[in-house]
N, C-alpha and C positions, 0 to 999 in steps of 0.2 A: 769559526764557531761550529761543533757539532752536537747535535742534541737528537739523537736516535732512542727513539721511545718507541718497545715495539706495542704490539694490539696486549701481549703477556704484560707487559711493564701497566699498562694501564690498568685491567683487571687485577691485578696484585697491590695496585697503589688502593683500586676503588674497595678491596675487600681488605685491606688494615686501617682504612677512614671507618669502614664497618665496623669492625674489631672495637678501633677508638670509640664509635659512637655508642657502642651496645653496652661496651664496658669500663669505657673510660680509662684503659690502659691497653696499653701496646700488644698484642701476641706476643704468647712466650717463643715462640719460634719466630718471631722477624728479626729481621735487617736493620729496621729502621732506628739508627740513632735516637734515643733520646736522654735530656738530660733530667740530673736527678732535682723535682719542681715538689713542692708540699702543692696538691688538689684543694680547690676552694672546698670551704668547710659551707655543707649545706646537710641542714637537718631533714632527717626523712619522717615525714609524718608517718603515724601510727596507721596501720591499715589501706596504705599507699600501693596502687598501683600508678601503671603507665601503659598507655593505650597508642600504639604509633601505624600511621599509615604511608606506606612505602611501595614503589613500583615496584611490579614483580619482576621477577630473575632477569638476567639475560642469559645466565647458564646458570645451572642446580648448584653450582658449588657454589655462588653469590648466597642463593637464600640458604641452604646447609648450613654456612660458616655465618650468615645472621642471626637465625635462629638458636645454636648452639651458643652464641654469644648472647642472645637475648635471653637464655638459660641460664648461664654462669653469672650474670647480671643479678639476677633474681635468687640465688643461691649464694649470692654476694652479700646482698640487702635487704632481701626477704621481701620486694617490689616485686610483683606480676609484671609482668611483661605479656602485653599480648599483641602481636605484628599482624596487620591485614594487609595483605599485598594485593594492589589493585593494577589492572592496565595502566601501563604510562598516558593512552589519552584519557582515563579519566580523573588523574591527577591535579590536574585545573580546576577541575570542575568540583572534586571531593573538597579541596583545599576550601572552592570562596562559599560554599556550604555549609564548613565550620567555621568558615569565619563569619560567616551572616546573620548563623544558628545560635553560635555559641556554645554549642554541641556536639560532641565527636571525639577526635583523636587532642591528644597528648600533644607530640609531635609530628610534622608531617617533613616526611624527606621526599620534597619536591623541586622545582624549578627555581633557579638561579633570581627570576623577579618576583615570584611571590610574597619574601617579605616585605620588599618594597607596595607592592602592592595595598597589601595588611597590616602595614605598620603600625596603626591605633589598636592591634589586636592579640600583640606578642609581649612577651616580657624580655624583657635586655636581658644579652648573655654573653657581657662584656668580661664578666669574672672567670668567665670554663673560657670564651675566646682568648682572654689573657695568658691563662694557666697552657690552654692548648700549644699558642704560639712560641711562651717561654719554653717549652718542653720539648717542640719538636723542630725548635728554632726559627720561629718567625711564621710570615706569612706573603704570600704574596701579592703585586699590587690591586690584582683583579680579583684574587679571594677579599680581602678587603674593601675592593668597592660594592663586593656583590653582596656580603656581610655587615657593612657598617651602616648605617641609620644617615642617610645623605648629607652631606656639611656638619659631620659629628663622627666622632670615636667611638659612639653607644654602636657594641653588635646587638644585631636583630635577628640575625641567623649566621651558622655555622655551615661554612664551606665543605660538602661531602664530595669524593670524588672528583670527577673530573670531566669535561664534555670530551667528546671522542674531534671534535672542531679541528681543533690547532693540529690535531697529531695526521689528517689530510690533509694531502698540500701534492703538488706536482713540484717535484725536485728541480727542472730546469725553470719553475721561477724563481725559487729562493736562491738557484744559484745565479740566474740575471741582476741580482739587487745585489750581490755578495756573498750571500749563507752555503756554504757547506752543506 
């Protein structure tokens, strides 16, 4: 078994999850396969915007190609878009604020157990999860745990990117167990 993801493969995977999230389709310049899926039909309110709060860069092309996508978005739909990019430690913190307040961002693209955490505080996004998976052909088992609403198929949050975890590893123990 080999599965060589380098540091570029991860940063290219975490800014077309961008791409998807800002605008709800693929970059016209990517790679990534997908298939041809009808988008859930959600009406936009009159005089709608959207307010998201996100850690800031780890390199300028991250927030560049968010931003330019959170434009296109808005030029799409005619939704504002307005991104505040905060330190990743205060991410935690901004999150249980709006969830305590009821006041704040829109979306937050934050940590993997937050929605669990906030569950009583999100609205299910079982239908874009659906639509997502069909399109870009599935998902996998730990997006899905970390996305769906515990002992349920309701998502609660949308899988963005990727943790940098799995892709460190010292190569003579995976190959002690077998792995290549």
């Amino acid at each position: 078994m080999r599965n060589d993801i380098t540091r570029r493969d991860a940063l290219a995977l975490g800014l077309s999850a961008a791409t998807l999230a800002a605008t709800g389709a693929a970059a016209q310049t990517s790679t990534i396969k997908a298939a041809d899926v009808a988008a859930p039909k959600r009406e936009i309110e009159k005089g709608a915007s959207l307010r998201m709060l996100r850690p800031v860069r780890f390199v300028q092309a991250d927030e560049d190609v968010f931003r330019a996508n959170a434009a296109k978005f808005t030029k799409e739909t005619g939704v504002e878009v307005k991104v505040d990019f905060v330190g990743w430690e205060d991410i935690n913190q901004q999150t249980a604020v709006t969830s305590n307040s009821g006041a704040g961002p829109d979306i937050i693209i934050g940590f993997s157990d937050a929605p669990h955490i906030y569950v009583d505080k999100l609205i299910e996004l079982t239908d874009v999860a659906d639509y997502v998976g069909k399109r870009y052909g599935g998902w996998l088992p730990l997006a899905q745990r970390y996305g769906k609403k515990n002992k349920s198929d309701a998502w609660i949050g949308l899988p963005f990117g990727a943790t940098a975890g799995p892709l460190i590893y010292r190569k003579s123990v995976l190959q002690s167990v077998g792995f290549d």
